[in-house]
N, C-alpha and C positions, 0 to 999 in steps of 0.2 A: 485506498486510491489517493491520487495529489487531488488537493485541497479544492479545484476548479471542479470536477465534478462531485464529491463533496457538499459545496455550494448552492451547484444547480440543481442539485437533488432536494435537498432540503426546502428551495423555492419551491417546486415542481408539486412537493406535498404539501405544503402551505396551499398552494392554488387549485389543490385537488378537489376541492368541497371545505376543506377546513378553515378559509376566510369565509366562509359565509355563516360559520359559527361563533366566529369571535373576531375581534377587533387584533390586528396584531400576531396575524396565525404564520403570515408567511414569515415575519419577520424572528419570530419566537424557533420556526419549523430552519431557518438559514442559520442562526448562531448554535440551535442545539447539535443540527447535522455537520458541524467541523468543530465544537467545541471540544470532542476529545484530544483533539491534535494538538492541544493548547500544553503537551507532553513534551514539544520540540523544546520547548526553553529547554531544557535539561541539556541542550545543545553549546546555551553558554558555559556547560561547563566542561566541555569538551567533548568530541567526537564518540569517544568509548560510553560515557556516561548518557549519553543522547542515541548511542543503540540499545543500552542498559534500559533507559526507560521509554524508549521511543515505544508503543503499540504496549502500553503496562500496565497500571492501576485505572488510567481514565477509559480504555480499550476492555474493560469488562462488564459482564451481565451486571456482577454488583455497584458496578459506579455509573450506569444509564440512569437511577431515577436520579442522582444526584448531578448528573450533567444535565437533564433535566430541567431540575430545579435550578441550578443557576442559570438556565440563560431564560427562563420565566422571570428568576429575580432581576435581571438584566435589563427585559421586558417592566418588568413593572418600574424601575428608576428612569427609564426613558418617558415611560407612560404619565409619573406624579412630575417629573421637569416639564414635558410637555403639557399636562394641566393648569402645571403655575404659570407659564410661557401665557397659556389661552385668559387665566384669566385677569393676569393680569393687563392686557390687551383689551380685554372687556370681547372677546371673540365668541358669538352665539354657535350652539354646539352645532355640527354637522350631522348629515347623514349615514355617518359611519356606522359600521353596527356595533352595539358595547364590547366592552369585556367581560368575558365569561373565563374564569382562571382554571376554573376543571379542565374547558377544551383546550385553553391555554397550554394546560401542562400536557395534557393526552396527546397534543400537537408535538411538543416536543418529546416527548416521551416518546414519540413513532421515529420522528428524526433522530435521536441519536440512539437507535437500534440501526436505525439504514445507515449510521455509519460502521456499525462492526458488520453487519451482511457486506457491504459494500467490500472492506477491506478483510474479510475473509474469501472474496470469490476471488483474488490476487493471489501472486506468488511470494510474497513478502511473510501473509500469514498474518495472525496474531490468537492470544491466548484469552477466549473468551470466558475464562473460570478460574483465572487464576485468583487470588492465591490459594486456594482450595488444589485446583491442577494446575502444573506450569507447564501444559504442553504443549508447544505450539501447532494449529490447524490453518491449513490452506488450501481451497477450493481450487486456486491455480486455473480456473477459468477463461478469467479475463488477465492479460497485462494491467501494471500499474497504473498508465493510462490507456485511455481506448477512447479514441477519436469516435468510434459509430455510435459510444454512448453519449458524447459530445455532441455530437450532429443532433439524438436526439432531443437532449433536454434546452439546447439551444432551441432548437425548433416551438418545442412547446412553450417557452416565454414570447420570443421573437415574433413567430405571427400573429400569436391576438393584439400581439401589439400594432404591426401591419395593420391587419382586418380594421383595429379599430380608427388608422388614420384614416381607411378607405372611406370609411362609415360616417367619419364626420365631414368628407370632403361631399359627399353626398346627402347630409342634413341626415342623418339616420340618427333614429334615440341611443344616447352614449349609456352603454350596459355598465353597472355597478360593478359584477363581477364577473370576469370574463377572461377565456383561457383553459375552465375548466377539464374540456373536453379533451383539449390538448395536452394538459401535465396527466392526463390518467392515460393517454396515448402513448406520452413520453414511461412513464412508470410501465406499464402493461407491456411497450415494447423493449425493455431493457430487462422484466423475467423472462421473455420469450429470446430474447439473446442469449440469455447467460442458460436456459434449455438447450439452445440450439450446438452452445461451445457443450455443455457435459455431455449431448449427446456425442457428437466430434473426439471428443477427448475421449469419450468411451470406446471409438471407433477405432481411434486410433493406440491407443493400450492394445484392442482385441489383435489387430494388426501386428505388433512388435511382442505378440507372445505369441503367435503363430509362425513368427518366422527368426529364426535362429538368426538374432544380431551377433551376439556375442560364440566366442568359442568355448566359454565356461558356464556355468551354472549361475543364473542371475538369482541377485540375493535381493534387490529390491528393485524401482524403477521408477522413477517421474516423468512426466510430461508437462513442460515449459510452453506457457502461451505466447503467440504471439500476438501484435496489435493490430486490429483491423482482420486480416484473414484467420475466418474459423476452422478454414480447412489444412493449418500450419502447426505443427506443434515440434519443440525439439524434446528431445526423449533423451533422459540419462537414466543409465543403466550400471548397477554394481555388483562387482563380481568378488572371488575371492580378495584376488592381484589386482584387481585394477577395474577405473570406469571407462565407459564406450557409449559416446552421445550417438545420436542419431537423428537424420530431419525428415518427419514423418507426412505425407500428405492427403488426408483421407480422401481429398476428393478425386486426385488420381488413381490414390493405392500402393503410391511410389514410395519406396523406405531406402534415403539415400544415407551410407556409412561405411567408413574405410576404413580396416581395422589396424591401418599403421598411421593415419594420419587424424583420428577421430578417437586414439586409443591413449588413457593414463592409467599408465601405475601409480598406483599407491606409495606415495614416499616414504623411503626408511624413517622411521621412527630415532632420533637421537637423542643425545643428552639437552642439549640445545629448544628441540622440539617440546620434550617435557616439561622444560623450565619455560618457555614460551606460555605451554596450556595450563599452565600456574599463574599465569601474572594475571592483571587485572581486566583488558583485555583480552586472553586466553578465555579466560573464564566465561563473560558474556558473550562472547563469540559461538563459542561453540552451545551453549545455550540458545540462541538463537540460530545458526546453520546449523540447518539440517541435511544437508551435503556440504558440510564445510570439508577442507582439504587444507591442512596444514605439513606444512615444506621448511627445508633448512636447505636456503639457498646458495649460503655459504658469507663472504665478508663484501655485497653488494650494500653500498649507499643507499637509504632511504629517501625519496625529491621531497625537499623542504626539511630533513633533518639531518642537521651535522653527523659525522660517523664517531663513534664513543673514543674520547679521549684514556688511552689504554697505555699500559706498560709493557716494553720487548719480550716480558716474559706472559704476557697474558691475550688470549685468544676473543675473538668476538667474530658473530655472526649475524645473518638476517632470518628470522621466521616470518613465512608469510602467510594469511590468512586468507582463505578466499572463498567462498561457497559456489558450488557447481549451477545453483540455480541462476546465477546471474550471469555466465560464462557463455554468451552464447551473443551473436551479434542480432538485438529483438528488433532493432530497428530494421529489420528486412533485409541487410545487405549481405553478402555472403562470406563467408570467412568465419574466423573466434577471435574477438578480442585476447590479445598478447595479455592485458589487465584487465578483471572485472570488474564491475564497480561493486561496494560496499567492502573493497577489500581490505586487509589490514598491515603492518610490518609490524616488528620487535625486533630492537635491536639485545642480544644476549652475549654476556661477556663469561668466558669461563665455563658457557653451560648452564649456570647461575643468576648471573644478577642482568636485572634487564635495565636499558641503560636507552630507554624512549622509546614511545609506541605512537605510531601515526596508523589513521584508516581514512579511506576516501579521499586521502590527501591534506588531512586537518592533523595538528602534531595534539594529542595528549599532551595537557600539561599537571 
């Protein structure tokens, strides 16, 4: 999931019961719950290298106790700055409750597990066992964002917050810890969401195998979430020759798809092609898409990269890289995006030599 819900999750558990265990709980539960995205730097080094390790080594079972452990350690240099802050102030301690670092860490320890649950119930995926397995799993659930989980977790911070100006405008005793009832609201209703899409998404699967979308024998099939309605899903489907999406609606029953204007073949395979899913990224690309579809578009310009400086006797072209899962317009509106996003170019001279690769619109250097 992006980084905001993330966030608010990891507060949510902090305020579930586990500030009242330790001093520090929400704050330790906020930096462990996005600490593994701390993989995007890999982005300074360009586009390919920042798919390469985007959702990688920090995004496994075996590197949770260690994200973990650093944002406790993180926790505890705030914690000895702020001691020294107090005393040398001469500040008499508070009411706070201490630290206890066992729950400390059990805190975070819970949070950055809710971030690979989180970004496994998406369509993006990630490899929770890698290097052992490097295979990727997606729950495909929920959209990357989802505003109704937004609504909640906002909810659950926002009104105790409310509640408690109400309370003091009315001289009511100001609660120590409060909120609780609401971040286990927030938590409790965001499994019951994400029940509610598998059930839908089950519904909808059942639906698109009981009725002959396609005119060939389907060899595999996904179902694409959309944001906010659980009763929306786009359905790609692959055949021999070619895939054929589909927009499925459980709560009608409606399965709308045209089979000359919803329908792709399979692009020839070239020399060009081949040399493409060799370069570098070729490589992680298709490693990562799992309905990727790679094309030779022919001698089209790449936007933001010059076209390969080449001799009259030598040839060049564009490969373009795109995966089916993001093909589809999520934002509700109707139509197919012309371009996906996460997509990629190669420029290939000869068949051979690749001569610059952009993705998302960022040039590989």
């Amino acid at each position: 999931m992006e980084p905001v819900t993330h966030f608010l999750t990891g507060a949510c558990i902090g305020r579930a019961g586990l500030n009242r265990k330790t001093r520090y709980a929400t704050l330790a539960a906020v930096l462990a719950a996005e600490a593994a995205d701390i993989d995007v730097l890999w982005g300074l080094a360009g586009p390919v290298e920042e798919l390469k390790h985007h959702r990688g080594i920090t995004h496994t079972l075996i590197a949770v106790p260690v994200v973990a452990a650093a944002a406790v350690g993180l926790v505890w240099v705030f914690d000895r700055c702020w001691e020294a802050r107090r005393n040398r102030a001469l500040v008499q301690s508070t009411k706070a409750p201490p630290v206890h670092w066992g729950w400390l860490y059990l805190t975070a320890l819970i949070s950055a597990l809710s971030h690979l649950l989180l970004d496994w119930t998406n369509n993006y995926g990630l490899r929770p066992f890698f290097p052992f397995n490097p295979r990727w799993y997606a729950g495909s659930l929920v959209f990357i964002y989802e505003p109704v989980m937004w609504a909640l977790l906002l909810a659950a911070l926002i009104v105790p917050w409310l509640l408690g100006l109400v309370s003091g405008e009315i001289g009511a005793k100001k609660k120590q810890f409060r909120g609780r009832g609401w971040a286990i609201f927030a938590l409790a209703g965001i499994v019951l969401l994400w029940g509610w899409r598998w059930a839908e998404q089950g519904r909808a699967r059942t639906m698109a195998e009981n009725m002959q979308i396609a005119d060939a024998p389907v060899k595999r099939m996904a179902l694409e979430p959309y944001p906010v309605n659980p009763f929306r899903w786009h359905a790609i489907l692959e055949t021999a020759e070619y895939y054929q999406t589909a927009e499925i609606n459980t709560y009608t029953g409606e399965i709308v798809s045209d089979r000359r204007r919803n329908v792709l073949y399979k692009p020839t395979v070239t020399a060009a092609v081949e040399a493409a899913k060799r370069t570098s990224m070729g490589q992680v690309y298709l490693d990562w898409g799992t309905w990727a579809v790679v094309r030779d578009v022919g001698p089209e310009p790449i936007p933001g990269l010059a076209p390969p400086q080449v001799t009259p006797n030598q040839n060049w072209t564009t490969v373009e890289f795109e995966d089916l899962r993001w093909k589809y317009s999520f934002i509700g509106a109707s139509g197919t995006p012309t371009r996906s996003p996460l997509a990629g170019w190669v420029y290939i001279v000869d068949g051979r030599d690749d001569a610059g690769e952009v993705m998302n619109g960022r040039v590989q250097r």
